[in-house]
N, C-alpha and C positions, 0 to 999 in steps of 0.2 A: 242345737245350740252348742256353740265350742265353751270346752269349759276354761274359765278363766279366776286366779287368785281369789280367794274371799275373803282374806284379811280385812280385819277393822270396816266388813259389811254390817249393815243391820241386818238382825231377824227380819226372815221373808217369807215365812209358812204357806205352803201352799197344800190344797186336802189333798189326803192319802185315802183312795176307797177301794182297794184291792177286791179282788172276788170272793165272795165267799162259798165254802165247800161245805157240805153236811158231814156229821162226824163219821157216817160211816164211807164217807168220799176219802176224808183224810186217814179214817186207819187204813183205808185199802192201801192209798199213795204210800202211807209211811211204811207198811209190810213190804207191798214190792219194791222201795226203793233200799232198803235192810236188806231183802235176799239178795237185790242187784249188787249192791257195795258189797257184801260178804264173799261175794266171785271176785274182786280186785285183789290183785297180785302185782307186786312189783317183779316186771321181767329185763332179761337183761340181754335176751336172744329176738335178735330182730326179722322179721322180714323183708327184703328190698323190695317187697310188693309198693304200687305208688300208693300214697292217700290223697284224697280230697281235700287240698289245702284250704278251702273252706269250713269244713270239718274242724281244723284246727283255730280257724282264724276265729271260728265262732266260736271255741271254748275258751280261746283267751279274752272274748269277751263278754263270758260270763264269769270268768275271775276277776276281770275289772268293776265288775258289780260289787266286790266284796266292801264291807266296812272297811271305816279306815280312820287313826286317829284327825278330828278334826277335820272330814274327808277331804285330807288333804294328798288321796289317792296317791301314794310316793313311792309307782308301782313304774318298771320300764318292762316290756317284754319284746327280745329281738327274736325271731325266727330267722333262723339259719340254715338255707339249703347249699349253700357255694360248698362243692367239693373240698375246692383246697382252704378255703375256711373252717371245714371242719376237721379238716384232714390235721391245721395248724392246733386246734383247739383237742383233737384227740394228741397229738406229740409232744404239748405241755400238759397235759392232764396227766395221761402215761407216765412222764419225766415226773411230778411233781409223788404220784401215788405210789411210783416205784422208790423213794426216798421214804415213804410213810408208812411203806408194807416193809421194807429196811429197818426198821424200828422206830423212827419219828412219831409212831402213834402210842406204842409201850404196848408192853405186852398183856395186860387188864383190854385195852379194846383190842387189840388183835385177838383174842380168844371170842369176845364175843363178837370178831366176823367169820372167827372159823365155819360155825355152822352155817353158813350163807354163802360159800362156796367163792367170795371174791378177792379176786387179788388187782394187783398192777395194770393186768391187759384190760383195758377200755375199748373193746370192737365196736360196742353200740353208737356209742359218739358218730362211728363214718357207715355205720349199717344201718338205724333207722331213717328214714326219709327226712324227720325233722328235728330240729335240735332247737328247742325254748330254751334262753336264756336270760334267766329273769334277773332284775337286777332291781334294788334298793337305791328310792331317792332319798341321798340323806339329811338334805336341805333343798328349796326349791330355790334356781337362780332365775329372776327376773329378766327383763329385756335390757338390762344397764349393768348385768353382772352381778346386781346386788345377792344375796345369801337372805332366805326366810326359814327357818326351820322348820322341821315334818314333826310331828308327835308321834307316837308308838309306831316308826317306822317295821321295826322287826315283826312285832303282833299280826300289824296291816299286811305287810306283806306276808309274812305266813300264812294269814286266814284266805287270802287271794291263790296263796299256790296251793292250797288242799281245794278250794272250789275251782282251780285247774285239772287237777287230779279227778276229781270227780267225775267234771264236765268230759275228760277224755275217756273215761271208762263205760260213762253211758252213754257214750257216740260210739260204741264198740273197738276204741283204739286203747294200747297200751302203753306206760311210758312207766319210767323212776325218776326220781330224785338221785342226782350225780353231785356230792362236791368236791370238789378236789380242794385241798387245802395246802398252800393259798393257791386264792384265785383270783389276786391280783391278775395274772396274763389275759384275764379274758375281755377286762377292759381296756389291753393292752390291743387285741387281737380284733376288738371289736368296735375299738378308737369311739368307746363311752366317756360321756365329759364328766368332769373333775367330781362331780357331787352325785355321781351315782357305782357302786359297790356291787358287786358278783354277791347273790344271793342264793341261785341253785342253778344246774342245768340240766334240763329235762327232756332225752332222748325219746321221741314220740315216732309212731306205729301200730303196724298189725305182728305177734306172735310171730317168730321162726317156725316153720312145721312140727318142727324137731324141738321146739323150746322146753327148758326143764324150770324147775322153781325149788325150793328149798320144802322141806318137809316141816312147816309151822303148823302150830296154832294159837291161834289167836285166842287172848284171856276173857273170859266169861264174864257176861253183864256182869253179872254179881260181885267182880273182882275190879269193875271202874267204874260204877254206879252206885253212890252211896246216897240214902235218904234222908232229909231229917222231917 
């Protein structure tokens, strides 16, 4: 069924009866999905090995699952394999980053991207196989041009690109969060109509052989887990 508006619908409940697991079905799942996520790295060195565009196609449609305010899903995601499309989106991203590693960002966040080894050059944009770019509806236009507004657009769609994130890591592929600021050109580049806004772009693949990563760690339960 295609989804369509539900403005000023009535309540239409229909049962929810999902599976049920025994508790010790779910701590297994929740352990191995913990060690599995604790392997996630953002990398930034890609492989031109190909991937299974399905692979891909199916993660972005487990991010379209995510909540959303009002589910008013105000989610667009373009996959992008065109060479010279990417080629155009890595030469304004470079142009825009190289003004911001310039000093445009101040030197409080340039210190803390020293440790993370990035600067200006954007290789991965034209070296992974795929480039997601998602983009924010920030009012829904009707078939007459009319304007309806989205609720918690931001929220929505952030919750959607971390359950992208996810989905790509436990399909065995890798990717990051790229923003270039601004990123007005990409709806420029990628001729997005008027009510939808550059939210992130996310260079998807398999690891370079050679790929390196920053020397982290990640802060302990105990330091973002608070009880009451």
């Amino acid at each position: 069924m295609a989804w369509i508006p539900i403005h000023d619908q009535p309540y239409d409940p229909v049962p929810y009866r999902p599976s049920k697991v025994t508790a010790e079905e779910s701590l297994r799942a929740a352990a191995e999905l913990r060690a599995m996520m604790d392997q996630r790295r953002t990398v930034r060195a890609f492989s031109k090995e190909p991937v299974p565009e399905q692979v891909v196609v199916d993660a972005i449609a487990v991010a379209a699952t995510a909540p959303s305010g009002a589910h008013q899903q105000p989610w667009t995601f373009v996959l992008v394999t065109d060479p010279e499309i990417r080629a155009k989106i890595r030469a304004e991203a470079e142009r825009e980053e190289q003004i911001s590693y310039a000093g445009r960002l101040g030197e409080e966040w340039l210190s803390a991207l020293r440790p993370l080894g990035t600067d200006h050059n954007k290789p991965h944009l034209t070296d992974a196989p795929f480039l997601i770019v998602v983009f924010q509806q920030r009012y829904y236009l009707d078939d007459n041009g009319s304007q309806h507004k989205h609720y918690y657009v931001d929220e929505s769609v952030g919750i959607a690109v971390g359950m992208l994130l996810t989905a790509l890591h436990l399909s065995g592929l890798a990717a990051l969060t790229h923003t270039p600021s601004p990123m007005k050109f990409l709806s420029e580049v990628l001729n997005r109509p008027r009510n939808e806004k550059a939210f992130a772009v996310i260079p998807v693949g398999y690891p370079a052989d050679d790929a390196t990563v920053p020397q982290l760690v990640r802060k302990d339960l105990d330091q973002v887990l608070v009880r009451f």
